[in-house]
Every structure is written in C-alpha cells, then in structure tokens.
DRENSETI-30846 format. One record per atom (N, C-alpha, C, CB): residue number from 1; residue in one letter; atom name; x, y, z. Coordinates in nm, 4 decimals. Glycine has a CB too. Layout:
<balums>
BALUM     n   res   atom          x          y          z
BALUM   NUM     A     CA          X          Y          Z
...
</balums>
This chain:
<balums>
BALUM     n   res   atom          x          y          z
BALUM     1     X      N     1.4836    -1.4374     1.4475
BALUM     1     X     CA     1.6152    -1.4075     1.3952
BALUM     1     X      C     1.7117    -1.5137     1.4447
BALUM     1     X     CB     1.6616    -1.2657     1.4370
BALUM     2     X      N     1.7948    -1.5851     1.3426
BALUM     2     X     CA     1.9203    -1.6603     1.3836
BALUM     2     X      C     2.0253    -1.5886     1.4231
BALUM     2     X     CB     1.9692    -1.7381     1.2870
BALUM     3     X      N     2.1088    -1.6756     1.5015
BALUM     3     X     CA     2.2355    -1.5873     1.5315
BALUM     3     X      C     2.2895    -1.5692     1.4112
BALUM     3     X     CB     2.3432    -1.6451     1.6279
BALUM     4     X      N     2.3218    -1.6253     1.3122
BALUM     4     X     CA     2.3986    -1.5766     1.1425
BALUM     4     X      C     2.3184    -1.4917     1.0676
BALUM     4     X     CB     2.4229    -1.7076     1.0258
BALUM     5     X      N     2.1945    -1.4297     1.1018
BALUM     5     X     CA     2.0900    -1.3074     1.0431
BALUM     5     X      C     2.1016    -1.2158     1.0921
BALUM     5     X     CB     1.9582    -1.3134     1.0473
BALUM     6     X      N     2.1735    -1.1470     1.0536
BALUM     6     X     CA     2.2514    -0.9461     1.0984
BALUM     6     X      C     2.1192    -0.8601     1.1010
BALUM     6     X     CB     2.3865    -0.8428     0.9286
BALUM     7     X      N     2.0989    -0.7932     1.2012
BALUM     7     X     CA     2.0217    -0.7273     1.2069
BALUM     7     X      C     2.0053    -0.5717     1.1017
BALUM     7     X     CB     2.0323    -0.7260     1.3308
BALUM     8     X      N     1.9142    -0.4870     1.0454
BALUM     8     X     CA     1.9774    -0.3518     0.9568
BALUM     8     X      C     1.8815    -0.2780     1.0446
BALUM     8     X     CB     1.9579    -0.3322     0.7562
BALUM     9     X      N     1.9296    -0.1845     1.0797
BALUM     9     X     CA     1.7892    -0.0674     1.1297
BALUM     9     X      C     1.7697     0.0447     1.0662
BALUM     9     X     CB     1.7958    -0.0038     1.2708
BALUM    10     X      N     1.6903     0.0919     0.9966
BALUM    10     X     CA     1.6431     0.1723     0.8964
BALUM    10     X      C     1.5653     0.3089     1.0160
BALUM    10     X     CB     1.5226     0.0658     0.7759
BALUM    11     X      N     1.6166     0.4480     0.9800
BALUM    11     X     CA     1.5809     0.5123     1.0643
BALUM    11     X      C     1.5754     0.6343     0.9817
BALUM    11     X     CB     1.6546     0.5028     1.1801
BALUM    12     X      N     1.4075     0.6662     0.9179
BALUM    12     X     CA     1.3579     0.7379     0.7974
BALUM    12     X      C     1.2338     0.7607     0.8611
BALUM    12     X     CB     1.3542     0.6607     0.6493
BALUM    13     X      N     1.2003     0.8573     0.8129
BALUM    13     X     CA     1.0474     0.9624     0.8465
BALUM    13     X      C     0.9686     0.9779     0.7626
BALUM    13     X     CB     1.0575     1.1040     0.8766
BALUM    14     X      N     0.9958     0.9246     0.6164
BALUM    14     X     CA     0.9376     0.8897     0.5072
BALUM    14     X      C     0.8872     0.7664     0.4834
BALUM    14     X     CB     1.0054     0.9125     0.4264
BALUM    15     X      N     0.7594     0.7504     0.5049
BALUM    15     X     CA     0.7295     0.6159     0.4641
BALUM    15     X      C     0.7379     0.5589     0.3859
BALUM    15     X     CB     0.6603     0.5860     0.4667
BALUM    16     X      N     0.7336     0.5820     0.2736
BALUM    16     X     CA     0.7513     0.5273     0.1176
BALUM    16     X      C     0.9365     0.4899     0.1434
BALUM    16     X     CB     0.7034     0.6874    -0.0401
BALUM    17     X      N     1.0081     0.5995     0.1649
BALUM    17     X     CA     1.1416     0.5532     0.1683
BALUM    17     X      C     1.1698     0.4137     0.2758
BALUM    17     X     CB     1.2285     0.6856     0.2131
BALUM    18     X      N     1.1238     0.4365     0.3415
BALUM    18     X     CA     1.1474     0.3244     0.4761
BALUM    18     X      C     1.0931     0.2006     0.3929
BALUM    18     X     CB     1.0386     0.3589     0.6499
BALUM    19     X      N     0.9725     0.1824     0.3328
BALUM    19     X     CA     0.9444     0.0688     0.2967
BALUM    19     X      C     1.0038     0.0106     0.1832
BALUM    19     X     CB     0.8335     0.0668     0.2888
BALUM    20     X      N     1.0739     0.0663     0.0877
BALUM    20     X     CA     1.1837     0.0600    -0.0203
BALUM    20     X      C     1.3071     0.0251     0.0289
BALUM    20     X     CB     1.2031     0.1845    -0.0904
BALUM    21     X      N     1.3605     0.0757     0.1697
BALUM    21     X     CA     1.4837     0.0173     0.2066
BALUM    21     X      C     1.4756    -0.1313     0.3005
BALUM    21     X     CB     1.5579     0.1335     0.2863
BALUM    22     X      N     1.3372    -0.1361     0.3514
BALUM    22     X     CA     1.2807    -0.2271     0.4098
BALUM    22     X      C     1.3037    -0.3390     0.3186
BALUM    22     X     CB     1.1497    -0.1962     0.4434
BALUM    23     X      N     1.2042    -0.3112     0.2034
BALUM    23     X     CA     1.2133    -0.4339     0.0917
BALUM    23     X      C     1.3745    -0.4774     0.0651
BALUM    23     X     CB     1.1405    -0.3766    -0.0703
BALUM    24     X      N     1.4229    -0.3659     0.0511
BALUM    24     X     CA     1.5445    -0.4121    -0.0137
BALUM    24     X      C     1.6832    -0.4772     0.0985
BALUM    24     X     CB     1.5934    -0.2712    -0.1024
BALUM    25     X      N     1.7001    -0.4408     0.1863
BALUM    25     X     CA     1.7489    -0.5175     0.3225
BALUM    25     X      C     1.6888    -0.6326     0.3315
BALUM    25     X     CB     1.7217    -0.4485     0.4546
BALUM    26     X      N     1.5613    -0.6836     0.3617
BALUM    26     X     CA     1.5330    -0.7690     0.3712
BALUM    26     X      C     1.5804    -0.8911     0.2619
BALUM    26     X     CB     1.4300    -0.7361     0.3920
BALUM    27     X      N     1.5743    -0.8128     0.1462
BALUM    27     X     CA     1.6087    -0.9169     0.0209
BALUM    27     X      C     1.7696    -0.9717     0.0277
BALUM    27     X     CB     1.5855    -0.8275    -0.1405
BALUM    28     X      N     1.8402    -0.8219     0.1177
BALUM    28     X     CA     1.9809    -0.8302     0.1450
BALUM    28     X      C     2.0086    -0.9600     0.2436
BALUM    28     X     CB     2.0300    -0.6882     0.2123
BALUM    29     X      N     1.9065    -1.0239     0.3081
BALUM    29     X     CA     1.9513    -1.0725     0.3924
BALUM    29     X      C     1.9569    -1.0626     0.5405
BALUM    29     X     CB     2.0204    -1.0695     0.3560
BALUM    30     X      N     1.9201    -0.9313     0.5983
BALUM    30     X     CA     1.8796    -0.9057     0.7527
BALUM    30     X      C     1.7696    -0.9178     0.7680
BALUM    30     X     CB     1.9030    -0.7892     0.8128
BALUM    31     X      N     1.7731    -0.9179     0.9164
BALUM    31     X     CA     1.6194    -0.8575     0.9778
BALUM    31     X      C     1.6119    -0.7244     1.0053
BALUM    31     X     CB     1.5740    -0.9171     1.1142
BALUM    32     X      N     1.5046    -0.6632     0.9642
BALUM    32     X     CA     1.4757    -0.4974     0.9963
BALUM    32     X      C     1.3954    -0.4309     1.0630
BALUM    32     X     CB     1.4508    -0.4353     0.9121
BALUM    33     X      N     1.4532    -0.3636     1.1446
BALUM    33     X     CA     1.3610    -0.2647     1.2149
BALUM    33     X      C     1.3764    -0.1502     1.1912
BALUM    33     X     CB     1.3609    -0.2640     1.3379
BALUM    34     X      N     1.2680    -0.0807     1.1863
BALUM    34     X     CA     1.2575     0.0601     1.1260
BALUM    34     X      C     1.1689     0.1716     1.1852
BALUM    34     X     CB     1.2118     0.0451     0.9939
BALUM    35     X      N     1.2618     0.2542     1.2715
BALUM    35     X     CA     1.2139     0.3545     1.3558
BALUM    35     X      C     1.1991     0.4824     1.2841
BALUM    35     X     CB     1.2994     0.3695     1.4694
BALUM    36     X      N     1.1217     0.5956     1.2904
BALUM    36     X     CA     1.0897     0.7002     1.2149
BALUM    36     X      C     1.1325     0.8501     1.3112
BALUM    36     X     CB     0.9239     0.6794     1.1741
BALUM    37     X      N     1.1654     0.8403     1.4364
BALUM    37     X     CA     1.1711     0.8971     1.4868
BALUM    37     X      C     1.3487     0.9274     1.5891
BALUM    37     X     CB     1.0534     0.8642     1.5179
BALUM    38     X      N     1.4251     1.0592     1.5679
BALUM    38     X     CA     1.5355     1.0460     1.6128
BALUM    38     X      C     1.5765     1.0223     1.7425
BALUM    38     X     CB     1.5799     1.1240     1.5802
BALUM    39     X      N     1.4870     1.0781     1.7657
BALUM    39     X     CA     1.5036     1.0179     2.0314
BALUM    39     X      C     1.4876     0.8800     1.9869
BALUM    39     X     CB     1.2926     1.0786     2.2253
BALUM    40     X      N     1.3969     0.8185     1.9645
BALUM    40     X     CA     1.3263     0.6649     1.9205
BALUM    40     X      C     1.4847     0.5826     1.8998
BALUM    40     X     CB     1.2032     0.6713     1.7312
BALUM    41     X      N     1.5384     0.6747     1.8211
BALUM    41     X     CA     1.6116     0.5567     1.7426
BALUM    41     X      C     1.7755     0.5618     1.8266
BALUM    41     X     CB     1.6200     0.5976     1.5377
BALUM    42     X      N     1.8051     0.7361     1.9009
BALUM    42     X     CA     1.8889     0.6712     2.0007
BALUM    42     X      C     1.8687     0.5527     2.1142
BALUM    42     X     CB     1.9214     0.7655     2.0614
BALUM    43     X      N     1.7473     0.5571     2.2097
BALUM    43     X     CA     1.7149     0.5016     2.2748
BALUM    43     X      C     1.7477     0.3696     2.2727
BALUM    43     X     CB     1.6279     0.5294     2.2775
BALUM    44     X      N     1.6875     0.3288     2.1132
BALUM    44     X     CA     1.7030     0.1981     2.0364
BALUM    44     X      C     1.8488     0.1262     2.0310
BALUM    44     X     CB     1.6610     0.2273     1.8912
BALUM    45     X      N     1.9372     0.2578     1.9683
BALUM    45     X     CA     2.0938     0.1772     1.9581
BALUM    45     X      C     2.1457     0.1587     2.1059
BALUM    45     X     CB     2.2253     0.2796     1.8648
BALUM    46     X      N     2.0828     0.2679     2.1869
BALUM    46     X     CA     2.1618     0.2864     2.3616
BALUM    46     X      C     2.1231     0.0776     2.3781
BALUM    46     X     CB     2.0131     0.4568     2.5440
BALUM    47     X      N     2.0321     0.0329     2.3111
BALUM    47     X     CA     2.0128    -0.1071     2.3739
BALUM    47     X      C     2.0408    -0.2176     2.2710
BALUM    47     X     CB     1.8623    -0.1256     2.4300
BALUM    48     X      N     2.0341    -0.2163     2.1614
BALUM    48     X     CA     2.0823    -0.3063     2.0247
BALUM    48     X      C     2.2253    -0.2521     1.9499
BALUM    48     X     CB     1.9500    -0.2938     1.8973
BALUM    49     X      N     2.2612    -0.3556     1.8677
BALUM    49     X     CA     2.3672    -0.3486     1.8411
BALUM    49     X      C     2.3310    -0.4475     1.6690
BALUM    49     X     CB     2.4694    -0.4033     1.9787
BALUM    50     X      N     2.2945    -0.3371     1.5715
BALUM    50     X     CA     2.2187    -0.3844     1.4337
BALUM    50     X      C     2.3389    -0.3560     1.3850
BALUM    50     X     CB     2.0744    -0.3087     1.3611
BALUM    51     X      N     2.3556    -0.4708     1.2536
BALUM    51     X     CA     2.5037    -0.4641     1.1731
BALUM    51     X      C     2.5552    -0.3368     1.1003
BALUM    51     X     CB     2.5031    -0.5679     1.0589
BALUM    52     X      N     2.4412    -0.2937     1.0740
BALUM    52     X     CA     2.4158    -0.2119     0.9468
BALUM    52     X      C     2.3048    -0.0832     1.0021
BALUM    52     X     CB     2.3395    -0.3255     0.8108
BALUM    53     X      N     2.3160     0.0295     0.9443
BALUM    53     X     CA     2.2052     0.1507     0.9722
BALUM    53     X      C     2.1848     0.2495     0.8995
BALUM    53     X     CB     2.2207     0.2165     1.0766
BALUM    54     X      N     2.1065     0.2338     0.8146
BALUM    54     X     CA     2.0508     0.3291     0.7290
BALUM    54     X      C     2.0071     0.4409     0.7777
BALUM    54     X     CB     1.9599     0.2853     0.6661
BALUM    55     X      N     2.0570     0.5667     0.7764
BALUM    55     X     CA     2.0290     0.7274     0.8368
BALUM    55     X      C     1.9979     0.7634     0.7806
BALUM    55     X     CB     2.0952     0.8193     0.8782
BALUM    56     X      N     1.8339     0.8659     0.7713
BALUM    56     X     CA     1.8457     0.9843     0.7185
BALUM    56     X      C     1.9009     1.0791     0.7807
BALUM    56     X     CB     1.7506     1.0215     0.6865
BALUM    57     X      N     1.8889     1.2114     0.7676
BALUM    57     X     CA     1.9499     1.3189     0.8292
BALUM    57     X      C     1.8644     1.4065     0.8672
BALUM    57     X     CB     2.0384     1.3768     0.7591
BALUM    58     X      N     1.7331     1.4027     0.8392
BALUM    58     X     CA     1.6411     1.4755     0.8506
BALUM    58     X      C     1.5208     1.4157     0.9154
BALUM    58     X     CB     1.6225     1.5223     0.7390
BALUM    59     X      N     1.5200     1.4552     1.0783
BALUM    59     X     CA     1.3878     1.3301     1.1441
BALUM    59     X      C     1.3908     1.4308     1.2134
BALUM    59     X     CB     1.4002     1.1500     1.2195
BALUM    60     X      N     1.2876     1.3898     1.3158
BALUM    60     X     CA     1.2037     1.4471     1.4244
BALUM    60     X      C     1.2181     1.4648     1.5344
BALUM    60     X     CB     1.1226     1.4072     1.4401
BALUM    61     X      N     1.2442     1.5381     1.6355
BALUM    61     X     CA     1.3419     1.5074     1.7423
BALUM    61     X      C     1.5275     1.5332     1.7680
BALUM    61     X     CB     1.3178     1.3753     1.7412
BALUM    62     X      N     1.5697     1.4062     1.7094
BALUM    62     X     CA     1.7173     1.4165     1.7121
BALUM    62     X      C     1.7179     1.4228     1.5923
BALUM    62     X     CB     1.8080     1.3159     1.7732
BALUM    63     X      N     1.8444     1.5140     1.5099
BALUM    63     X     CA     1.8689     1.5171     1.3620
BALUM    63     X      C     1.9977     1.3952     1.3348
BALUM    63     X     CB     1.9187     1.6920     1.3125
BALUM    64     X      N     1.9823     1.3131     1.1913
BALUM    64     X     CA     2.0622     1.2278     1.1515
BALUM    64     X      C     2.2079     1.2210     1.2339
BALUM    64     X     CB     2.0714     1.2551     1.0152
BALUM    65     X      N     2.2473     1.3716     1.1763
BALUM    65     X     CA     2.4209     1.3879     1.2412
BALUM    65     X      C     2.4077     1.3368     1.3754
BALUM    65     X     CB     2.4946     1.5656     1.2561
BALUM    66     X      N     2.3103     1.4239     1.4918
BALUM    66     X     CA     2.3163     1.3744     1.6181
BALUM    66     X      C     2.3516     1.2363     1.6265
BALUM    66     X     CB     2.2014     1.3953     1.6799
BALUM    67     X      N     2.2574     1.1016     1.5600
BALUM    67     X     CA     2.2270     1.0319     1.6083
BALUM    67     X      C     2.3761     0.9615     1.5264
BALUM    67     X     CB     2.0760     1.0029     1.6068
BALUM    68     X      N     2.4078     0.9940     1.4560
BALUM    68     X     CA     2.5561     0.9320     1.3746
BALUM    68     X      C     2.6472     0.9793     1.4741
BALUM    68     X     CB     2.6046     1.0005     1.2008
BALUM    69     X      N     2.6908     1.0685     1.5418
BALUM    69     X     CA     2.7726     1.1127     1.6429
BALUM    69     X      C     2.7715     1.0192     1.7495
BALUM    69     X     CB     2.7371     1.2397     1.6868
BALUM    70     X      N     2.6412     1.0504     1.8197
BALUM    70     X     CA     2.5941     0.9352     1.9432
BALUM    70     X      C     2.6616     0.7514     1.9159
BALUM    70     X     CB     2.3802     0.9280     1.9325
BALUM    71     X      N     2.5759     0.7085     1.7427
BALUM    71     X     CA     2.6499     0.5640     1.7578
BALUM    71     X      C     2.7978     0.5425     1.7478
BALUM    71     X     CB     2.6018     0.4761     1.6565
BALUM    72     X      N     2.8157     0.6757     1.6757
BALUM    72     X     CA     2.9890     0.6635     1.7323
BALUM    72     X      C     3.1030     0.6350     1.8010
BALUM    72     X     CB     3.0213     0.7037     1.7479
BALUM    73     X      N     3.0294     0.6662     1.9209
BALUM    73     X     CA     3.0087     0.7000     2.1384
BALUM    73     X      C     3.0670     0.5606     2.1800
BALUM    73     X     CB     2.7806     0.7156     2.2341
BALUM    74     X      N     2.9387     0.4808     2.0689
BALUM    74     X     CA     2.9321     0.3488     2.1403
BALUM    74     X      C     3.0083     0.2542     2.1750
BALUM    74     X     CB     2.8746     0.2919     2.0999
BALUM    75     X      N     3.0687     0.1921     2.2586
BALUM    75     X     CA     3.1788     0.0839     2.2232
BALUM    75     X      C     3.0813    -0.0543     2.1365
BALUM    75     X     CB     3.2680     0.0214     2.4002
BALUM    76     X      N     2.9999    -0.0956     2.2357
BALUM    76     X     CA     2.8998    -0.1821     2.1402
BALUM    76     X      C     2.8604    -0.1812     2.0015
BALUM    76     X     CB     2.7938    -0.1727     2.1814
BALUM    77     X      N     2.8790    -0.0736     1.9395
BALUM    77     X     CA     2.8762    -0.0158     1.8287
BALUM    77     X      C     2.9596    -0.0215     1.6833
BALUM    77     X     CB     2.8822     0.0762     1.8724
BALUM    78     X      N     3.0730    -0.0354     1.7858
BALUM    78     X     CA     3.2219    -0.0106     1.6378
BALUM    78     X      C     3.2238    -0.0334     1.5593
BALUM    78     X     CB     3.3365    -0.0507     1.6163
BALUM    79     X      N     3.1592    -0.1719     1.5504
BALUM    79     X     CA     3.1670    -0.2599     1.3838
BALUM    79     X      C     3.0059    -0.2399     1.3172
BALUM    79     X     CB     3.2048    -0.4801     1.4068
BALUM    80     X      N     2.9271    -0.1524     1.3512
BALUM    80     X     CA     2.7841    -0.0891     1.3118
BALUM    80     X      C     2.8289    -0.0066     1.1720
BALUM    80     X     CB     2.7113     0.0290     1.4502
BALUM    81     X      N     2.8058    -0.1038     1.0746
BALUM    81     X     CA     2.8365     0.0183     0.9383
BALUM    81     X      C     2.7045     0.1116     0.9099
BALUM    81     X     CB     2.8714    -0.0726     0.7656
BALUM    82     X      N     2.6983     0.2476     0.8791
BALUM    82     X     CA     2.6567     0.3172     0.8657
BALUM    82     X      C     2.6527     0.3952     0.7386
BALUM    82     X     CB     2.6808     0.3450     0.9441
BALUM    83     X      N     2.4862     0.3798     0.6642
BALUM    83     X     CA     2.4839     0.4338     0.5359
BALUM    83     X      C     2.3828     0.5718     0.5297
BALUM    83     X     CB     2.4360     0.3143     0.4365
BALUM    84     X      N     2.4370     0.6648     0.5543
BALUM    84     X     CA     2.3609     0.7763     0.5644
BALUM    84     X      C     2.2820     0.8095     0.3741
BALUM    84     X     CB     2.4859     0.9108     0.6364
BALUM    85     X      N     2.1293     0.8183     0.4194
BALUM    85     X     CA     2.0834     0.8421     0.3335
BALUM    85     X      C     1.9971     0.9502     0.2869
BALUM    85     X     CB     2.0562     0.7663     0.3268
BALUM    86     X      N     2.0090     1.0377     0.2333
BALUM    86     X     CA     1.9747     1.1910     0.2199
BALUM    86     X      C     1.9785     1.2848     0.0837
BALUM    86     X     CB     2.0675     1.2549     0.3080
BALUM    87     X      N     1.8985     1.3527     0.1101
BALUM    87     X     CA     1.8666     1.4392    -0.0184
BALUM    87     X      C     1.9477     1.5698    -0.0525
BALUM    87     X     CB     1.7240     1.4847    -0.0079
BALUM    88     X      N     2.0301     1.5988     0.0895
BALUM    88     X     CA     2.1067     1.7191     0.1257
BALUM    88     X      C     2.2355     1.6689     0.0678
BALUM    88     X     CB     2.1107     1.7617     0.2904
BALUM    89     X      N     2.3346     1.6999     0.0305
BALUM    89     X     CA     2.4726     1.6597    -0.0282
BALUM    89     X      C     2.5758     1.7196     0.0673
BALUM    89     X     CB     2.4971     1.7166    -0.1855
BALUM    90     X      N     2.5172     1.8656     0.0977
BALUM    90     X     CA     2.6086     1.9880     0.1187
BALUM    90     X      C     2.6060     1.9195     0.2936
BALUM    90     X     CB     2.5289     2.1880     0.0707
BALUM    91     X      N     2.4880     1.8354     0.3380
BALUM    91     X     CA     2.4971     1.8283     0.5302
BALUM    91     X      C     2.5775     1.6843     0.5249
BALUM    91     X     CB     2.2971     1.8117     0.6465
BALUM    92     X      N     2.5321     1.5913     0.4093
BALUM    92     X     CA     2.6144     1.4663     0.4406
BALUM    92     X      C     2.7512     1.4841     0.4146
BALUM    92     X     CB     2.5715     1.3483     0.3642
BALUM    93     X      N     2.8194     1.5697     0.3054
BALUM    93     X     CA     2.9297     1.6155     0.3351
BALUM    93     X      C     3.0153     1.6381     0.4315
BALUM    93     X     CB     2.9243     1.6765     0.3081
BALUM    94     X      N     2.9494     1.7673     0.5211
BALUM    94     X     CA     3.0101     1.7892     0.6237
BALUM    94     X      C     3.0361     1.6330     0.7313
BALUM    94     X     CB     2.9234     1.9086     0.6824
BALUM    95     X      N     2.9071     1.4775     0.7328
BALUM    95     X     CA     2.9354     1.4196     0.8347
BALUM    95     X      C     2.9711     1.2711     0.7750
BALUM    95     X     CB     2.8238     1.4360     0.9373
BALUM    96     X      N     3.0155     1.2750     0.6872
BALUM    96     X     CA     3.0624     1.1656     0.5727
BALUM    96     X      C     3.1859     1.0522     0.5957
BALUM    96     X     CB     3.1126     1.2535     0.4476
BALUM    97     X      N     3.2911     1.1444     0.6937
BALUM    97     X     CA     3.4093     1.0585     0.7539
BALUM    97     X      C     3.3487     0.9620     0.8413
BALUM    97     X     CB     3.5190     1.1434     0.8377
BALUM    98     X      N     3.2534     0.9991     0.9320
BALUM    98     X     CA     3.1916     0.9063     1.0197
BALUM    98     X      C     3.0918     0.8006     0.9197
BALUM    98     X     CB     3.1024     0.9978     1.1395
BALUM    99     X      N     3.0662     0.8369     0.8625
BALUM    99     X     CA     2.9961     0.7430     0.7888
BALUM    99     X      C     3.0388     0.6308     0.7021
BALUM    99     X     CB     2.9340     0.8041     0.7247
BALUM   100     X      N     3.0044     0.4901     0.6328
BALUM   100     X     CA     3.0433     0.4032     0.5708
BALUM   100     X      C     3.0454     0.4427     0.3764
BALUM   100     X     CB     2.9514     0.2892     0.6307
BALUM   101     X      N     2.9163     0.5001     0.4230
BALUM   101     X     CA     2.8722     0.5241     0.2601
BALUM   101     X      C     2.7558     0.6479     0.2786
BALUM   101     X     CB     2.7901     0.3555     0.1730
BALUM   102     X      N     2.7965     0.7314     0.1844
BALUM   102     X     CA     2.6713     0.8021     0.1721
BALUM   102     X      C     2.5603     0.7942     0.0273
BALUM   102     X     CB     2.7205     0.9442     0.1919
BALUM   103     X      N     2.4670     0.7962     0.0725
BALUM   103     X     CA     2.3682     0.7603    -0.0413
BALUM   103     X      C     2.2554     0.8672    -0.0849
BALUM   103     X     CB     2.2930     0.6323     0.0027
BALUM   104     X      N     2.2434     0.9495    -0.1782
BALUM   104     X     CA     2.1969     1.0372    -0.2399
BALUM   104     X      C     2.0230     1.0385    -0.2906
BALUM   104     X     CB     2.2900     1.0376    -0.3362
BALUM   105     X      N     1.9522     1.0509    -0.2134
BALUM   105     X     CA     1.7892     1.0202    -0.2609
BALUM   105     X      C     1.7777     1.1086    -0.3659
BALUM   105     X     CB     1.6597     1.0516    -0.1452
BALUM   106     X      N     1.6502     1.0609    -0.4328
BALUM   106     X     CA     1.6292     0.8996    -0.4462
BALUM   106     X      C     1.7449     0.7782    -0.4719
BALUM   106     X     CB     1.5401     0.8858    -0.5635
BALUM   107     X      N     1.7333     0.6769    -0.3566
BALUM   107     X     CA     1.8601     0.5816    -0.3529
BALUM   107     X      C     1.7201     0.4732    -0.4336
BALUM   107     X     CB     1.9606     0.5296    -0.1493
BALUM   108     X      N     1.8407     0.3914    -0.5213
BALUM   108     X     CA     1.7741     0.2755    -0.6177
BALUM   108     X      C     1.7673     0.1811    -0.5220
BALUM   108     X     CB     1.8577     0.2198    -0.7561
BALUM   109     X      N     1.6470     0.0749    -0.5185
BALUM   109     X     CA     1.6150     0.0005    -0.4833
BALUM   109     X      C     1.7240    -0.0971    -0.4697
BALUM   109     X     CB     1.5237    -0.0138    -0.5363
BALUM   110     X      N     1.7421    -0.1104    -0.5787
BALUM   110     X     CA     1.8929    -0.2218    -0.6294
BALUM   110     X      C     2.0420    -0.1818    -0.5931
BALUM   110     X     CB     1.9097    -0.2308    -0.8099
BALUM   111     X      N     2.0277    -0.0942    -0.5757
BALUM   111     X     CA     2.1558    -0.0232    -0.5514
BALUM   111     X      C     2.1911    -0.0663    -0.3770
BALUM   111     X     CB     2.1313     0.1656    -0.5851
BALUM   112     X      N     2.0809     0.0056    -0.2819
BALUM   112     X     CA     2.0397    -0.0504    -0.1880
BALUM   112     X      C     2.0778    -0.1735    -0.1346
BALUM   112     X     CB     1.9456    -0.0492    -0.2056
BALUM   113     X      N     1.9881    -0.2670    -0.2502
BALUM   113     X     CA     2.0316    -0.3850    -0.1659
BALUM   113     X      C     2.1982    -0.4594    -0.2122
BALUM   113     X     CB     1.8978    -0.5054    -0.1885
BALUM   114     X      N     2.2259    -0.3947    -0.3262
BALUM   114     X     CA     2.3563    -0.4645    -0.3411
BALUM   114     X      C     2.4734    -0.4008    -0.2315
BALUM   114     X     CB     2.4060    -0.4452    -0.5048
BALUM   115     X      N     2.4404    -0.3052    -0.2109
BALUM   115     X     CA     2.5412    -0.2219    -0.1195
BALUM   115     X      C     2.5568    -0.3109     0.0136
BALUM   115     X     CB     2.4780    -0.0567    -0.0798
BALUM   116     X      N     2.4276    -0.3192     0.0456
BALUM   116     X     CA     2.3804    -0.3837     0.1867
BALUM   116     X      C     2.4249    -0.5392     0.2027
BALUM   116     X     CB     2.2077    -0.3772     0.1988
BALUM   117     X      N     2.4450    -0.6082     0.0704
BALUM   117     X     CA     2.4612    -0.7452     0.0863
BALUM   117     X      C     2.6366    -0.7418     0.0829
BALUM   117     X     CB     2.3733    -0.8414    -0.0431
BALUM   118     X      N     2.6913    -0.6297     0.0297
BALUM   118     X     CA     2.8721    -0.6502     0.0135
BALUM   118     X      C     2.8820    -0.5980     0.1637
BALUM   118     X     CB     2.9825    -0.5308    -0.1332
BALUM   119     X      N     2.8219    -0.5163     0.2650
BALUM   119     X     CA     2.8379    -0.4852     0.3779
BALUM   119     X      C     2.7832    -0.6151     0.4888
BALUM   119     X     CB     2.7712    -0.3510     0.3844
BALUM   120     X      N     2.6908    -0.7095     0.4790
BALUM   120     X     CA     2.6450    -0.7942     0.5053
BALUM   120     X      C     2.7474    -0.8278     0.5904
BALUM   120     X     CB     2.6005    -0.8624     0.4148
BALUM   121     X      N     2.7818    -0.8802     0.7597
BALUM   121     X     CA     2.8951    -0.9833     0.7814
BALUM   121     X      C     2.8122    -1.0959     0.7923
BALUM   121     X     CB     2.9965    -0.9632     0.9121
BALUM   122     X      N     2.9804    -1.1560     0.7574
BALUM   122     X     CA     2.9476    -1.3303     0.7418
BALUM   122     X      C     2.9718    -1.4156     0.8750
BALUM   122     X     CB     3.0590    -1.4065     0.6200
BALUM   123     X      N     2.8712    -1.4832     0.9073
BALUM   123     X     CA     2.8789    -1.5874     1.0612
BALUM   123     X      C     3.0245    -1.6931     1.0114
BALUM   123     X     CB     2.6795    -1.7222     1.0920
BALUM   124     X      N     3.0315    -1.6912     1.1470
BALUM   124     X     CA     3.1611    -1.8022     1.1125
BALUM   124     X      C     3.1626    -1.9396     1.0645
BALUM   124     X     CB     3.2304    -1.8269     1.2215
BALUM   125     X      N     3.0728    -1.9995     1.0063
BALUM   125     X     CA     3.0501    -2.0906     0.9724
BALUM   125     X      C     2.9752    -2.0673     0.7874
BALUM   125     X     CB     2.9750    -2.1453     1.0960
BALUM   126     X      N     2.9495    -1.9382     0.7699
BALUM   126     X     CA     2.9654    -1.9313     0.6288
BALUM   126     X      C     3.1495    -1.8922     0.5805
BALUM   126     X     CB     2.8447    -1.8017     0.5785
BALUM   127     X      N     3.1062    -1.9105     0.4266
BALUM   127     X     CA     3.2663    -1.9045     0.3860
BALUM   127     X      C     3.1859    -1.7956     0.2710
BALUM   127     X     CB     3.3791    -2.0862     0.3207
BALUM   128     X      N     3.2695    -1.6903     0.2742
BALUM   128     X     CA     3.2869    -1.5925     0.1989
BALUM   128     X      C     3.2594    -1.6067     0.0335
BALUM   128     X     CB     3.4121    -1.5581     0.2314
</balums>
C-alpha cells in the first residue's frame, strides 16, 4: 500500500457479500481488508485507521451498531466514513445519523463502487 492508497475495511459475515464489496472497493481504488467477525473487527479499528468501512449490522460476536458506536469513540477515527450495509431498514434507521450512507442489500456492485470512489480522499498531491 502507498501512502495516497486509502485503506476500506469491509466487515460482513457473508461471503459472497464480502467478495462483491471486495471486488468493487478494490476497483474503487483502496486496499481491503475484510474481517467477518464483530470482536475481530473492533480489535482491528482499536489499531488501524481505514478511510472508509463498510458495516453490516448483523455479525458474530459484536453487532454492527456496537461496532459503529465504538468507531465513533475514536479520536483516530473522525474522518473514517462509514457505509452501513444491511438488509434490516427498520435497525439501520434507528443508527443512520452516525453513519455516512446507508446501503440496502442487495447493494449493486456498481453502485458500491461509485459511492466508494466519490468518498475516496484525495492525497495531497492529487488534484480533485
């Protein structure tokens, strides 16, 4: 990874979904890591600081909201946009202010990555 390659961390319990947002981030332009598990993936932010984070709401361990609350916490964190992605309407509702964008599964491939590339930041040496 270069310093101007934003990291995305994808944090889904669905494999098929993870590898669809995988593809499509990557095409966006980051590097991705993609944890399946909710302890896993606090642990993870308690030590990285990824541009971007794709949530589900529904994992194993810690649930989505938790772990959207927690990166909240973070000071390291602040500028971490957050795209909660979920099949529930009625739970992302309730945690939607904290969030950047919410995204409704099945999320389009394309949709995905265009979202991800207008959220993309730019190194200081690109020009907008």
């Amino acid at each position: 990874m270069t310093p101007s390659t934003p990291e995305a961390l994808i944090v889904e319990d669905d494999p098929t979904q993870a590898e669809i947002f995988t593809m499509a981030l990557e095409q966006a332009g980051y590097v991705v890591t993609h944890l399946a598990d909710g302890a896993e993936a606090v642990t993870y932010l308690d030590a990285h600081t990824p541009a971007i984070v794709v949530l589900d709401l529904n994992l194993p361990h810690v649930a989505g909201a938790e772990i959207l609350h927690h990166l909240r916490q973070q000071p390291h964190l602040v500028h971490t946009r957050v795209m909660l992605a979920t099949a529930n309407p009625r739970m992302a509702e309730e945690i939607a202010e904290e969030s950047d964008l919410v995204l409704l599964k099945p999320v389009s491939f394309s949709q995905l990555r265009e979202l991800a590339r207008r959220l993309r930041p730019t190194a200081p040496d690109e020009t907008a």
